[in-house]
Backbone as CSV, one residue per row, in Angstrom:
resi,resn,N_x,N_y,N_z,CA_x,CA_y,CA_z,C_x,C_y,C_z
1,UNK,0.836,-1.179,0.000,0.000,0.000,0.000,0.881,1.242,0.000
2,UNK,0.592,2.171,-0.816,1.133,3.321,-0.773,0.594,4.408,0.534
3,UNK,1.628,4.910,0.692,1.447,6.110,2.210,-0.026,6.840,1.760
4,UNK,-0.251,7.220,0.985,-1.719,7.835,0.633,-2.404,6.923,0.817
5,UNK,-2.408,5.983,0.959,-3.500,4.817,1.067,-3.420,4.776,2.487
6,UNK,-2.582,4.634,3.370,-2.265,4.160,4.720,-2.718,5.443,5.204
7,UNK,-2.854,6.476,4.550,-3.081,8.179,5.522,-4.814,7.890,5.119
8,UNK,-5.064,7.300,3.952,-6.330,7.649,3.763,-7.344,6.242,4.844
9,UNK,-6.529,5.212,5.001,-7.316,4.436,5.789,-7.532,4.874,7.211
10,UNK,-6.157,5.523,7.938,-6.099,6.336,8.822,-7.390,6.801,9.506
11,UNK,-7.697,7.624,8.424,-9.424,8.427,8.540,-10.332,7.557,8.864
12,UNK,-10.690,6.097,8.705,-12.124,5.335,8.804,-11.734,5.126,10.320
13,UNK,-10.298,4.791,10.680,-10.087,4.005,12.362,-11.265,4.722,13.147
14,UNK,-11.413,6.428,13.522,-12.430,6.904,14.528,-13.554,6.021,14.433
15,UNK,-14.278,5.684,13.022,-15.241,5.022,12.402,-15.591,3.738,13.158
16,UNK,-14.468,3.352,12.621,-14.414,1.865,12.814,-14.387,1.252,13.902
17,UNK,-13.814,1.835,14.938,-13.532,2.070,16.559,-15.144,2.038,17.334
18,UNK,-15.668,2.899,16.468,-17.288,3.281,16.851,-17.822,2.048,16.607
19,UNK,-17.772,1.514,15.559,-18.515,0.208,14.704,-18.368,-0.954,15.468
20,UNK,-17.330,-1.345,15.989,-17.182,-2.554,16.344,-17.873,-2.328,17.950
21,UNK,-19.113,-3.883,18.400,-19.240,-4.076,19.683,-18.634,-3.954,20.458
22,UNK,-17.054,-4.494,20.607,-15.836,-4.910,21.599,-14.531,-4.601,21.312
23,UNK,-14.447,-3.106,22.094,-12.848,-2.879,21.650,-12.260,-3.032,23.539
24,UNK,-11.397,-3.746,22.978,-10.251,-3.977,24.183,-8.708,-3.354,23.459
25,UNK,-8.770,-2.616,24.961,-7.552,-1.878,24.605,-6.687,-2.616,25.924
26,UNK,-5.191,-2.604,25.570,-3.925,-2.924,26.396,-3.329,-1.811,26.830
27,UNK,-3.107,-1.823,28.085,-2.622,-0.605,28.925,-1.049,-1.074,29.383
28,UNK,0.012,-0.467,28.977,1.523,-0.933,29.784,1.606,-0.569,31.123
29,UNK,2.115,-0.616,31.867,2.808,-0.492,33.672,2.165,0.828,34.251
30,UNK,2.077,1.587,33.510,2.054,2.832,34.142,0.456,3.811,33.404
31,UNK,-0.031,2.630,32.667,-1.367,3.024,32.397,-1.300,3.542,31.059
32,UNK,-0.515,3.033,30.041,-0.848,3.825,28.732,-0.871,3.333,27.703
33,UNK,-2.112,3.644,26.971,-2.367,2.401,26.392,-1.123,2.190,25.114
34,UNK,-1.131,0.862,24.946,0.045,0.221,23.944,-0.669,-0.788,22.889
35,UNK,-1.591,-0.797,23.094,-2.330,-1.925,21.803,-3.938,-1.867,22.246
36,UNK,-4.849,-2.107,20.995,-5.937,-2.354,21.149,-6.455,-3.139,19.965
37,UNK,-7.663,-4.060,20.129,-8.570,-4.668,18.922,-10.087,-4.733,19.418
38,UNK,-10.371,-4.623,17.989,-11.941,-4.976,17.984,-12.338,-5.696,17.461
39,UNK,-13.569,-6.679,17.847,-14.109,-7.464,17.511,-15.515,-7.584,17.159
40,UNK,-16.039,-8.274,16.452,-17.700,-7.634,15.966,-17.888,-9.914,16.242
41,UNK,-19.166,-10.047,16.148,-19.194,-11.000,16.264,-18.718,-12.421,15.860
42,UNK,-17.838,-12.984,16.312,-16.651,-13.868,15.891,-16.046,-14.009,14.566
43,UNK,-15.695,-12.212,14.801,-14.059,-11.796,14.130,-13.547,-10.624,14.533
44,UNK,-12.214,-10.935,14.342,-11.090,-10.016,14.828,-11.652,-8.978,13.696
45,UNK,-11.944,-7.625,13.930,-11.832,-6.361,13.226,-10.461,-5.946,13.018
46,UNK,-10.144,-5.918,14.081,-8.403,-4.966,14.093,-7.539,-5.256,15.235
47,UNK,-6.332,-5.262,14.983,-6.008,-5.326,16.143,-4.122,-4.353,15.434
48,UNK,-4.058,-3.083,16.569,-3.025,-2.432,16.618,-1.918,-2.497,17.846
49,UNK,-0.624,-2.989,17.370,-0.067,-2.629,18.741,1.020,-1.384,18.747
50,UNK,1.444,-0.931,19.008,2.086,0.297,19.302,3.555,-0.535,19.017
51,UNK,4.485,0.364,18.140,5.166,-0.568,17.308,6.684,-0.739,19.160
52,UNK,6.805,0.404,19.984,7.751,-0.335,20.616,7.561,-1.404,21.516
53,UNK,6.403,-2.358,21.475,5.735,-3.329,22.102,5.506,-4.507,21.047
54,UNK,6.337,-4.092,19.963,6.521,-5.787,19.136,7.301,-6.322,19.564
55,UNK,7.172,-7.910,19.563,8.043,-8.889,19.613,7.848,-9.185,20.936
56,UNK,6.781,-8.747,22.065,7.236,-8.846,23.971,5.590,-9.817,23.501
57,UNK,5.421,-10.122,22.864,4.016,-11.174,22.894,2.615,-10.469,23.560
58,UNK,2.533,-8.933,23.365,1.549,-8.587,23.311,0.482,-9.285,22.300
59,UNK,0.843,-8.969,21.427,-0.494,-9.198,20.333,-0.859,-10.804,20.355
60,UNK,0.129,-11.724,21.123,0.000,-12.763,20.920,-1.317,-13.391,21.842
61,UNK,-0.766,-12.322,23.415,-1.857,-12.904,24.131,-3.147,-12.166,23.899
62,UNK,-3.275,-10.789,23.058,-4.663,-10.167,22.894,-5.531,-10.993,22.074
63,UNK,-4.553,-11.753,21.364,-5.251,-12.693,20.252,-5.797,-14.032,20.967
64,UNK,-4.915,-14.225,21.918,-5.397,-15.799,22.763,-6.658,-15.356,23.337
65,UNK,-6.565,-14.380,24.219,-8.182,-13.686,24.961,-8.837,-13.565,23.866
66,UNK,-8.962,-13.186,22.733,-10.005,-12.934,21.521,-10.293,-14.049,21.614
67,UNK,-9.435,-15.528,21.551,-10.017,-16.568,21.153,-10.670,-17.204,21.941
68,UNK,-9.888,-17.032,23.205,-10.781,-17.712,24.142,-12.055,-17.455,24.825
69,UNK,-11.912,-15.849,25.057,-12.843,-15.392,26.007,-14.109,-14.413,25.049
70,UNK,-13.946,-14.334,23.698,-14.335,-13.634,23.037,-15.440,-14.560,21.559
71,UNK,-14.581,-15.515,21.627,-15.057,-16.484,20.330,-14.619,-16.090,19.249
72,UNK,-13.646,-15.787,18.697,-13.455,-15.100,17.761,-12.696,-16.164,17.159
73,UNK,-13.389,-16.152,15.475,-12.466,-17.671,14.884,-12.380,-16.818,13.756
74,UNK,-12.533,-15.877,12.899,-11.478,-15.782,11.804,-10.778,-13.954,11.949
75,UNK,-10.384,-14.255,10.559,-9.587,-12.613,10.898,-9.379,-12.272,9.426
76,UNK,-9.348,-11.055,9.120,-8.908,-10.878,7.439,-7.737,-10.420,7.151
77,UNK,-6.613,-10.485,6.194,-5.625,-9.882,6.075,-5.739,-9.369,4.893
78,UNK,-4.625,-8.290,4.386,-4.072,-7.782,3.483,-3.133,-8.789,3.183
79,UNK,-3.176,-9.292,2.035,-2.517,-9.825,1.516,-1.042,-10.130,1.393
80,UNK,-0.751,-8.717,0.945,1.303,-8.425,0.735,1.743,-8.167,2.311
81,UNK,0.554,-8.246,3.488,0.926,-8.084,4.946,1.313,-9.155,4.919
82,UNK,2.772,-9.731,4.664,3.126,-11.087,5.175,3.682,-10.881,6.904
83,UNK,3.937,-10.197,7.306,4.485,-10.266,8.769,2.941,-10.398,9.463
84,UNK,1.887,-10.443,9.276,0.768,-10.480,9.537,0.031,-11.603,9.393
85,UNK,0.535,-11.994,7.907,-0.093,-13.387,7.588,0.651,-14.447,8.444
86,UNK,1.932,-13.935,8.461,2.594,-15.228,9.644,1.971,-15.003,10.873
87,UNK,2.167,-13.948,11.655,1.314,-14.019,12.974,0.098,-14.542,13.551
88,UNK,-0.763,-14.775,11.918,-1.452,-14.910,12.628,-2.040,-16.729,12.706
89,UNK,-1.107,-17.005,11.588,-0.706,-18.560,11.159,0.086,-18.978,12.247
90,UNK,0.814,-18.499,12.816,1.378,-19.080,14.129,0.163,-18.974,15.273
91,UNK,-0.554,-18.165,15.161,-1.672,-18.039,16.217,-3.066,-19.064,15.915
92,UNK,-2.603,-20.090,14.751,-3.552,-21.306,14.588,-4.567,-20.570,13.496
93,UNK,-4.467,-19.649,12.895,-5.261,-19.245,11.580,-5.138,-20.321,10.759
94,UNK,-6.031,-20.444,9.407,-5.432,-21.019,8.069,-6.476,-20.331,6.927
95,UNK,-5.792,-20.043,5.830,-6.482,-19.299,5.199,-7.549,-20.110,4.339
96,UNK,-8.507,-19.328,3.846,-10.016,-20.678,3.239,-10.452,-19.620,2.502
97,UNK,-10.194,-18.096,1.762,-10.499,-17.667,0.607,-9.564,-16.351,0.305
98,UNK,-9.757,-15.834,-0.411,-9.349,-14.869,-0.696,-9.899,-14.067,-2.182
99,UNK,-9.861,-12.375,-1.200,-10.918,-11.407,-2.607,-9.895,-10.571,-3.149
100,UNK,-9.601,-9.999,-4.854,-8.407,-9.858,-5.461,-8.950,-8.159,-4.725
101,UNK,-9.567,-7.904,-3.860,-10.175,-5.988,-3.412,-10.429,-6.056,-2.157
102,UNK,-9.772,-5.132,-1.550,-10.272,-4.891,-0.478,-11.699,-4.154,0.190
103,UNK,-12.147,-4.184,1.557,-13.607,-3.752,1.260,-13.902,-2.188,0.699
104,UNK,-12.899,-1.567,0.573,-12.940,0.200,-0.522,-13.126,-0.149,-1.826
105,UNK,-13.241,-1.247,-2.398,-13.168,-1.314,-3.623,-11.498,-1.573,-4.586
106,UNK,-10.697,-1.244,-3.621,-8.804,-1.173,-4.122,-8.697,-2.328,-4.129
107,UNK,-7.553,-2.686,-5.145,-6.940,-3.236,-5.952,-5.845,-3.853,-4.348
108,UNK,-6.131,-4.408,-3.671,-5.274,-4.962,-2.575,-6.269,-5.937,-2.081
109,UNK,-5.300,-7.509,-2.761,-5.919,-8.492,-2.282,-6.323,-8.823,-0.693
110,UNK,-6.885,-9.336,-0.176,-7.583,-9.941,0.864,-7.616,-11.281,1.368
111,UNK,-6.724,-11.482,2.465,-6.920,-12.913,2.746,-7.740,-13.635,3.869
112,UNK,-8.973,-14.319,3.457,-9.599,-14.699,5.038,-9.207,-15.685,5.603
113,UNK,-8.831,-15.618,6.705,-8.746,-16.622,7.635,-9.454,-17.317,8.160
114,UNK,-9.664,-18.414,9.168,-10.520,-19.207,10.123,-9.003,-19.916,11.196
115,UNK,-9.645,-20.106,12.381,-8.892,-20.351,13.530,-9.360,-21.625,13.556
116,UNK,-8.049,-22.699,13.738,-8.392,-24.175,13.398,-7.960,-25.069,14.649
117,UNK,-8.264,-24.288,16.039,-7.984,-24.846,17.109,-9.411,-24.071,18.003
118,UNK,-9.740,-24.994,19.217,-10.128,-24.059,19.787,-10.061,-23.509,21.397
């Protein structure tokens, strides 16, 4: 995705934030938040973590509580997001379709997932 694309998706998050039933946000040590996702009925909407909190297994366990305590069995990706598509294939995803557009109508494939544990 080009930076105009990433500034222009930017704009729906307030939106989207609103839209979804269940946003859980992650708070670090001292109360601030470092990651959040939403979920609409068993699926992951989004999930952001605040990039100096990669790799400490945040997103790993926001995703285990999605699954466990939330029901949440699939998730969608962007396609060329391969650091994404692995994450979330290590987190027991497997992919079962994919649309050559994303939901704007753009030319950025789409990959759906389903969670194959439970």
């Amino acid at each position: 995705m080009t930076e105009d694309e990433i500034n222009e998706i930017k704009q729906f998050i307030p939106q989207a934030l609103q839209a979804v039933p269940t946003l859980v946000i992650a708070v670090n040590d001292v109360e601030i938040p470092v990651g959040f996702m939403g979920t609409s009925t068993g699926e992951l909407e989004m999930l952001f973590i605040a990039p100096d909190e990669w790799g400490k297994g945040l997103g790993k366990r926001m995703v285990q509580y999605c699954i466990r305590e939330l029901c949440v069995r699939e998730v969608n990706v962007y396609e060329d997001n391969s650091k994404a598509y692995g994450f979330y294939e290590k987190m027991g995803f497997v992919s079962y379709k994919r649309s050559a557009h994303d939901e704007q109508g753009r030319p950025h494939p789409i990959v759906y997932m389903k969670v194959i544990y439970q």
